[in-house]
BABALO-678558 format. One record per residue: residue in three letters; y, x, z of N, C-alpha, C in turn; residue number from 1. Coordinates in steps of 0.05 Angstrom, whole numbers, plus 5000, padded with zeros to 4 digits. Layout:
BEGIN
PT   resn   nnorth   neast    nup   canorth   caeast   caup   cnorth   ceast    cup   resi
PT    ALA        Y       X      Z         Y        X      Z        Y       X      Z    NUM
...
***
This chain:
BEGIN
PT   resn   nnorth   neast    nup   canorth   caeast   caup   cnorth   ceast    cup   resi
PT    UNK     4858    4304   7416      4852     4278   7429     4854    4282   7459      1
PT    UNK     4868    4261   7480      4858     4269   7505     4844    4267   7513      2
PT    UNK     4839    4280   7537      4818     4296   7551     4799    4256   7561      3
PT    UNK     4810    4238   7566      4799     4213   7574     4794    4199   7556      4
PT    UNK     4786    4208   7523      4783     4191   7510     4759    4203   7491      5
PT    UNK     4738    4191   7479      4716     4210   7467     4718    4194   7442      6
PT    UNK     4710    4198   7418      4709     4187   7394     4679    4181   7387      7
PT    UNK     4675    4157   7371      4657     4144   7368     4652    4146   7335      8
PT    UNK     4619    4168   7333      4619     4167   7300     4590    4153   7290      9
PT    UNK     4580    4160   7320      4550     4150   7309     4534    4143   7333     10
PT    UNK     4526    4120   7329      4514     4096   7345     4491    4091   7333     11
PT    UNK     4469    4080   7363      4440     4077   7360     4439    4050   7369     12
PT    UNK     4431    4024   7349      4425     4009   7360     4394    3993   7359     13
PT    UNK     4391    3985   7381      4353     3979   7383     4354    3955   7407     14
PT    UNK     4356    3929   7390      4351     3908   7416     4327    3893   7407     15
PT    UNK     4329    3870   7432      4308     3852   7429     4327    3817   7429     16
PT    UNK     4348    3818   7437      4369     3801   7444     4386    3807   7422     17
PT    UNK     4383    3796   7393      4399     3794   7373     4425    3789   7370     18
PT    UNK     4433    3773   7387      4458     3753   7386     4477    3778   7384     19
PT    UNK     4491    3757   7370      4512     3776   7355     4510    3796   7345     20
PT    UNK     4486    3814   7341      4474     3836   7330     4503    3840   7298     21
PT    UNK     4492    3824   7286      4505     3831   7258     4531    3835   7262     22
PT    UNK     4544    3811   7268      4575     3815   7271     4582    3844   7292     23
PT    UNK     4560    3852   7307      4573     3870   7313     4572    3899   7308     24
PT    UNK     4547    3896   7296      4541     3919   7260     4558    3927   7247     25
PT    UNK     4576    3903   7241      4585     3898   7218     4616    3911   7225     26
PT    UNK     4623    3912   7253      4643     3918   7255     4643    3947   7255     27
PT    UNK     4630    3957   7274      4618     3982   7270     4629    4001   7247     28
PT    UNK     4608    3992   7234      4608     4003   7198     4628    3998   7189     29
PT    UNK     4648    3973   7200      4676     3977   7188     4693    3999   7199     30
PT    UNK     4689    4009   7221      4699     4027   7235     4693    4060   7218     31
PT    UNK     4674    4066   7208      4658     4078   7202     4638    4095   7216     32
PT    UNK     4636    4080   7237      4614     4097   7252     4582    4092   7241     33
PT    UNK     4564    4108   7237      4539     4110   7226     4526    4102   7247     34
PT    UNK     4506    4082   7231      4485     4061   7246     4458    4076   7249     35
PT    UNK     4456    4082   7269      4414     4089   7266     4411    4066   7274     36
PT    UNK     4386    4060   7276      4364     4040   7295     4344    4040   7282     37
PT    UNK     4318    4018   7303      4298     4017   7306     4289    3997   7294     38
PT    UNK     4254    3992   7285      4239     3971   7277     4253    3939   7268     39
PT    UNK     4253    3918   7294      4266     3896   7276     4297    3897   7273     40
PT    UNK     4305    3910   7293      4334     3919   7296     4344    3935   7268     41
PT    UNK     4335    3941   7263      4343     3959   7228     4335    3943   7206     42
PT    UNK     4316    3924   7210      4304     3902   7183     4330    3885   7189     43
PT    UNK     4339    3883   7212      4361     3858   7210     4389    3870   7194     44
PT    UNK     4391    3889   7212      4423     3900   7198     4421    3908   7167     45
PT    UNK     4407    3916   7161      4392     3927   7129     4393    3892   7121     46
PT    UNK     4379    3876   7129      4377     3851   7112     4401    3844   7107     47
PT    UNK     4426    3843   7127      4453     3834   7128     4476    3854   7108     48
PT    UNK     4455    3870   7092      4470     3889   7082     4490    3914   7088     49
PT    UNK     4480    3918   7106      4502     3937   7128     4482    3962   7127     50
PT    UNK     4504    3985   7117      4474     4017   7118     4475    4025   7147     51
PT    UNK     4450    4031   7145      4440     4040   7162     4411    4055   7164     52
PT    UNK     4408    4080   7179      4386     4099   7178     4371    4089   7202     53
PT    UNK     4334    4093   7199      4318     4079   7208     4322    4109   7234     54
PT    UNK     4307    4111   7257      4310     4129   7274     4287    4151   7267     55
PT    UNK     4270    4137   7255      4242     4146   7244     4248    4175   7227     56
PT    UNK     4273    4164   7202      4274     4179   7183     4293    4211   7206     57
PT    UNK     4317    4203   7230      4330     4226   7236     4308    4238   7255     58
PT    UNK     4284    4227   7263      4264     4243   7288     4241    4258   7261     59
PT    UNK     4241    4249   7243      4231     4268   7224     4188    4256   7225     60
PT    UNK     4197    4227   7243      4171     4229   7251     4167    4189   7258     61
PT    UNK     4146    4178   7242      4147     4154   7252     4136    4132   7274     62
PT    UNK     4146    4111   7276      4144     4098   7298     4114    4094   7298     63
PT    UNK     4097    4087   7316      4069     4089   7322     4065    4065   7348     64
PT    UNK     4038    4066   7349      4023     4045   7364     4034    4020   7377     65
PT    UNK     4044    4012   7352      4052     3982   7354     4083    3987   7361     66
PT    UNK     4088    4005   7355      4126     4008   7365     4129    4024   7394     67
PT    UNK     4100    4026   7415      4110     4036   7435     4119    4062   7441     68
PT    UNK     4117    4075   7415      4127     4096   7409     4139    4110   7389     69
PT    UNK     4170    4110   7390      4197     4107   7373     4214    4125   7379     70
PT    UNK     4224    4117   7396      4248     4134   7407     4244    4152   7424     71
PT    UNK     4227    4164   7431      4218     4190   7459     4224    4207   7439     72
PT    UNK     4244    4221   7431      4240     4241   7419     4265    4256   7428     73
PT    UNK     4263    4287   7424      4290     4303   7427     4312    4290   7405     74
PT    UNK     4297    4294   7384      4325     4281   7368     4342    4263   7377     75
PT    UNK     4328    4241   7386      4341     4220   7397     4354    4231   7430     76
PT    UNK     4340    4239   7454      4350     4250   7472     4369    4266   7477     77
PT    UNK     4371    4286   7450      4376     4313   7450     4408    4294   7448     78
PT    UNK     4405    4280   7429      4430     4270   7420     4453    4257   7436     79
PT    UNK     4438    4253   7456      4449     4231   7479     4453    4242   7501     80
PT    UNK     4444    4273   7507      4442     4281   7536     4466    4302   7531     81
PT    UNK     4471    4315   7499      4464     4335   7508     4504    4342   7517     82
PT    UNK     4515    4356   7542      4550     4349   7547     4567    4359   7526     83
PT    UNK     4579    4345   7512      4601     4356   7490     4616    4382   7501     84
PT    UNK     4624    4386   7527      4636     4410   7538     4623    4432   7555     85
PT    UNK     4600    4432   7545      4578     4456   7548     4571    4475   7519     86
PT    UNK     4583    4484   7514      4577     4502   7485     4550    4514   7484     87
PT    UNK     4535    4516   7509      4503     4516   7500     4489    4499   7485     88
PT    UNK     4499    4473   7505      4479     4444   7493     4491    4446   7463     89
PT    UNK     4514    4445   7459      4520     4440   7427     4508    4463   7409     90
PT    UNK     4507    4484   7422      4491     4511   7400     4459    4498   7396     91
PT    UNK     4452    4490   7422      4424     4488   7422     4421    4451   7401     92
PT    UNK     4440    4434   7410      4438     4409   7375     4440    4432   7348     93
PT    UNK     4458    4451   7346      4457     4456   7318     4430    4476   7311     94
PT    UNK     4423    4483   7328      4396     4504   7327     4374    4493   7311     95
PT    UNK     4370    4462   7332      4353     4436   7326     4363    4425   7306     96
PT    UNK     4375    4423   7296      4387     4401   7275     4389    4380   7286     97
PT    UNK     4404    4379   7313      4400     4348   7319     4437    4329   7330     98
PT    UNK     4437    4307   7315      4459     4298   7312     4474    4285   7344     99
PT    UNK     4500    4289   7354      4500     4277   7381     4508    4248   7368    100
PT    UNK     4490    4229   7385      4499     4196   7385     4514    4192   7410    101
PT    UNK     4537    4183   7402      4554     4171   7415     4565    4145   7429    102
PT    UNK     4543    4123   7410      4545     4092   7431     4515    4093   7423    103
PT    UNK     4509    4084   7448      4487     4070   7450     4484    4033   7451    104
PT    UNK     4468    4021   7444      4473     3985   7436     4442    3982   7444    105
PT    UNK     4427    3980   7469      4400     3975   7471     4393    3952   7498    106
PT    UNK     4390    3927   7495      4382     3911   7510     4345    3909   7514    107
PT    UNK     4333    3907   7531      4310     3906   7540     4284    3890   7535    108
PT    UNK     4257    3896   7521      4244     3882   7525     4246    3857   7546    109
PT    UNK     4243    3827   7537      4253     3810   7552     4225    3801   7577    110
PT    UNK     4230    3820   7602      4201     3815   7611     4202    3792   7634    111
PT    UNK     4232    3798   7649      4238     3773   7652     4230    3743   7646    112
PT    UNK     4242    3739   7626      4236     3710   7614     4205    3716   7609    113
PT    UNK     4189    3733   7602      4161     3727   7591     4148    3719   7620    114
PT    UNK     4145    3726   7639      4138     3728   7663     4140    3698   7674    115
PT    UNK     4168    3692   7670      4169     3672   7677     4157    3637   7664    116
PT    UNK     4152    3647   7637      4133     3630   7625     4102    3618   7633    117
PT    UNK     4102    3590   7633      4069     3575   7646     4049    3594   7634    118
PT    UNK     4028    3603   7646      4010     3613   7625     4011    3645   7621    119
PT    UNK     4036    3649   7629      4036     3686   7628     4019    3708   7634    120
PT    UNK     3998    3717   7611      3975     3735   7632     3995    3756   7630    121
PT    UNK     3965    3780   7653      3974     3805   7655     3989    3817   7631    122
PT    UNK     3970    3817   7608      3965     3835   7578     3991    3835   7569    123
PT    UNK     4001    3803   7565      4039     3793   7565     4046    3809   7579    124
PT    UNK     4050    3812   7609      4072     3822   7613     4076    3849   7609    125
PT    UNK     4051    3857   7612      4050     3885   7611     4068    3907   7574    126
PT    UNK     4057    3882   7558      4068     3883   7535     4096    3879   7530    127
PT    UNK     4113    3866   7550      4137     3867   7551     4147    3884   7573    128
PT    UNK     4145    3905   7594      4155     3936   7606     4163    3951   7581    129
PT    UNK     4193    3943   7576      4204     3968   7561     4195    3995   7573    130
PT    UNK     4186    4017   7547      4190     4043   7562     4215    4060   7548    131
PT    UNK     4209    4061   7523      4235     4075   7510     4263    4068   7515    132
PT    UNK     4268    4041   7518      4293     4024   7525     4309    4040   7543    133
PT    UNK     4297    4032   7573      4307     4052   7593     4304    4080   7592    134
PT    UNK     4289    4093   7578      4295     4123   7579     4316    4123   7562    135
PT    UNK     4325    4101   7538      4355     4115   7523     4367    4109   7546    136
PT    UNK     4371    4086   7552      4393     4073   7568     4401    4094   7593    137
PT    UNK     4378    4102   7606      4379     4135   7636     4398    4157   7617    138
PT    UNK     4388    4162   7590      4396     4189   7588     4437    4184   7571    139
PT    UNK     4444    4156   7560      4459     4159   7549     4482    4153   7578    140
PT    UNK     4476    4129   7595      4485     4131   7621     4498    4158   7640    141
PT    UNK     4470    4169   7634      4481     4189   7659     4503    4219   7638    142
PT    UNK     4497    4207   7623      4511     4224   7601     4540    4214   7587    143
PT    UNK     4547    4190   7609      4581     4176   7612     4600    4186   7590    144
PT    UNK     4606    4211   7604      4630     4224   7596     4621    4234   7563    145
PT    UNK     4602    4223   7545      4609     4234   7521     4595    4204   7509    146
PT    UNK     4582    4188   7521      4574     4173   7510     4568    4147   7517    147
PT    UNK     4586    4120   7505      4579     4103   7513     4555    4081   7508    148
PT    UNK     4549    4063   7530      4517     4048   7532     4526    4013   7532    149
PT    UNK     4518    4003   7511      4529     3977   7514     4494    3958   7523    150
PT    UNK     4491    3948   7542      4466     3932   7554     4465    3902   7553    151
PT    UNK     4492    3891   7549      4488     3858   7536     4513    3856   7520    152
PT    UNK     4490    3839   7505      4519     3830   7479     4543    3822   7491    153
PT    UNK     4547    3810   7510      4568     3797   7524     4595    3826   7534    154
PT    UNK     4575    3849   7522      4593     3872   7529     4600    3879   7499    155
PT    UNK     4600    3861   7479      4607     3871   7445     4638    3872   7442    156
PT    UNK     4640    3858   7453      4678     3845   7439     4693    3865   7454    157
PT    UNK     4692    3875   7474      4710     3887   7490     4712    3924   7484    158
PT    UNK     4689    3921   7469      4677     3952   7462     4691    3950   7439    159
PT    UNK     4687    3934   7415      4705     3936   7388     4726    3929   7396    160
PT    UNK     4734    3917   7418      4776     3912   7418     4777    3938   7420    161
PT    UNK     4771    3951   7448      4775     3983   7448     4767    4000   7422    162
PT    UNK     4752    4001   7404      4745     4018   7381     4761    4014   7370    163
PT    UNK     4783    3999   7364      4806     3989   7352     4819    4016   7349    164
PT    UNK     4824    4030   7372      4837     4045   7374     4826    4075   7367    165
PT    UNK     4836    4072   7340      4823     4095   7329     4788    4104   7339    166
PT    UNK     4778    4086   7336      4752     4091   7345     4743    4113   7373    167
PT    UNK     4762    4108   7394      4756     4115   7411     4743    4102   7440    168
PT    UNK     4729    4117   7462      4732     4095   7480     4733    4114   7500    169
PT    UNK     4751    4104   7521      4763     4120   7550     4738    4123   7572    170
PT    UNK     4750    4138   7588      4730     4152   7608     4725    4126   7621    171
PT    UNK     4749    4111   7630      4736     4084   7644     4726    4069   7634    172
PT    UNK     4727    4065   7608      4702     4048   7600     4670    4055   7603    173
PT    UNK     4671    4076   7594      4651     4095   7593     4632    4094   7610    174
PT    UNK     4649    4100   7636      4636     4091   7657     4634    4071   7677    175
PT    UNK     4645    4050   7668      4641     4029   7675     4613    4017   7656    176
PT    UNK     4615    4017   7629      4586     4014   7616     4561    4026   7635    177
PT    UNK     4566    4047   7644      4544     4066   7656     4535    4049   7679    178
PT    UNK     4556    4048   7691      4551     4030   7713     4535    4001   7717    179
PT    UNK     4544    3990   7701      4532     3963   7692     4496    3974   7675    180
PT    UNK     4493    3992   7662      4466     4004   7647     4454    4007   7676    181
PT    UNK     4453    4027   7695      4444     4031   7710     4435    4011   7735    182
PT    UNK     4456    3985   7728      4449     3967   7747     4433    3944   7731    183
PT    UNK     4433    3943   7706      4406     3931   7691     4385    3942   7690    184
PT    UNK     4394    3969   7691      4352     3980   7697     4344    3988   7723    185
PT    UNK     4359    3972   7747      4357     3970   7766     4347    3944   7766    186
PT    UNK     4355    3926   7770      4343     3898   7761     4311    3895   7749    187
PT    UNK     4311    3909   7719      4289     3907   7714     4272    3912   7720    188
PT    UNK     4267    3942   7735      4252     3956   7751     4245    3943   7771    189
PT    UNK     4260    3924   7781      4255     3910   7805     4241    3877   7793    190
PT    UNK     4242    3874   7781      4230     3843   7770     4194    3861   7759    191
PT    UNK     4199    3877   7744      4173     3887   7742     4157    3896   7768    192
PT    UNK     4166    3909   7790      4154     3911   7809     4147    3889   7830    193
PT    UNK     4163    3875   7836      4159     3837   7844     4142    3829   7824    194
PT    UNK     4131    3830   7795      4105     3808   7793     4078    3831   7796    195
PT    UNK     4088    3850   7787      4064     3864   7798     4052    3864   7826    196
PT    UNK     4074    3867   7842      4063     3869   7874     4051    3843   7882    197
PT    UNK     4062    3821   7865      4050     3798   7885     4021    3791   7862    198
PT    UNK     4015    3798   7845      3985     3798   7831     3969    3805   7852    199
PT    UNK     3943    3797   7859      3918     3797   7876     3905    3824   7862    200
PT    UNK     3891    3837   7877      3884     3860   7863     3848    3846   7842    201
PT    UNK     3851    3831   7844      3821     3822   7825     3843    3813   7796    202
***
């Protein structure tokens, strides 16, 4: 394969922004790339009939206190960070038993919009600060060159035209996804820090 192109076998998806979720499951799995995901994100694709492994069952360990804790795991990290052209990181996945994921599909607790709702207490918003979200989104990002990060559905269609191709996707995509990931959890970081700062300290 060349050197600008990485192959796509197995993808993690975990949103909160459904749309188009299925259809784009569905394409996926037509491709044959293997589906993990998370809580309602896996009840949906599973309902739609499309297989798929819960993330619970590959971290060996389940989701806890209300979901805020899911995905912090090496399995999941290990899988995302670790460089396809470092023969350590890959000795040290097979050591672990741990699988590399190769697209990532994770849009954000919507804290945005909650925030901006009449009536929004603290407890709300605070309940909507993704934490796991952006740590996949940091580690599969900065991890470009082996793995791509899709952050709005509006980035679905352009990802499966490219998978077309033999289920691959090029360095420029790659990192152009990264780019755009990084500038969504730039954003969010910054909408979370604007309602916090302007709260009164009582």
């Amino acid at each position: 394969m060349p050197k600008n192109l990485r192959s796509v076998s197995r993808a993690l998806l975990s949103v909160s922004d459904k749309t188009g979720l299925i259809d784009f499951a569905k394409a996926l799995n037509a491709q044959g790339i293997e589906l993990l995901s998370t809580g309602g994100t896996a009840k949906a694709i599973a309902a739609a009939g499309i297989p798929v492994r819960h993330v619970s069952e590959v971290a060996g360990f389940p989701e806890m206190m209300d979901g805020r804790v899911k995905t912090l795991h090496p399995k999941v990290h290990g899988g995302l960070l670790a460089r396809r052209d470092v023969p350590e990181h890959m000795a040290a996945l097979a050591t672990h038993g741990i699988d590399t994921i190769d697209l990532l599909v994770v849009n954000l607790y919507p804290f945005e919009a909650t925030v901006a709702k009449p009536g929004c207490t603290l407890e709300d918003a605070i309940e909507n600060i993704d934490i796991g979200g952006p740590a996949m989104v940091r580690s599969a990002a900065k991890n470009w060159r082996g793995v791509g990060v899709v952050t709005d559905p509006a980035q679905y269609a352009s990802v499966l035209e490219e998978l077309k191709n033999a289920g691959v996707l090029s360095d420029a995509t790659r990192f152009a996804l990264s780019v755009a990931a990084f500038n969504r959890i730039s954003n969010y970081d910054a909408a979370i820090s604007d309602y916090l700062s302007a709260l009164q300290p009582d």
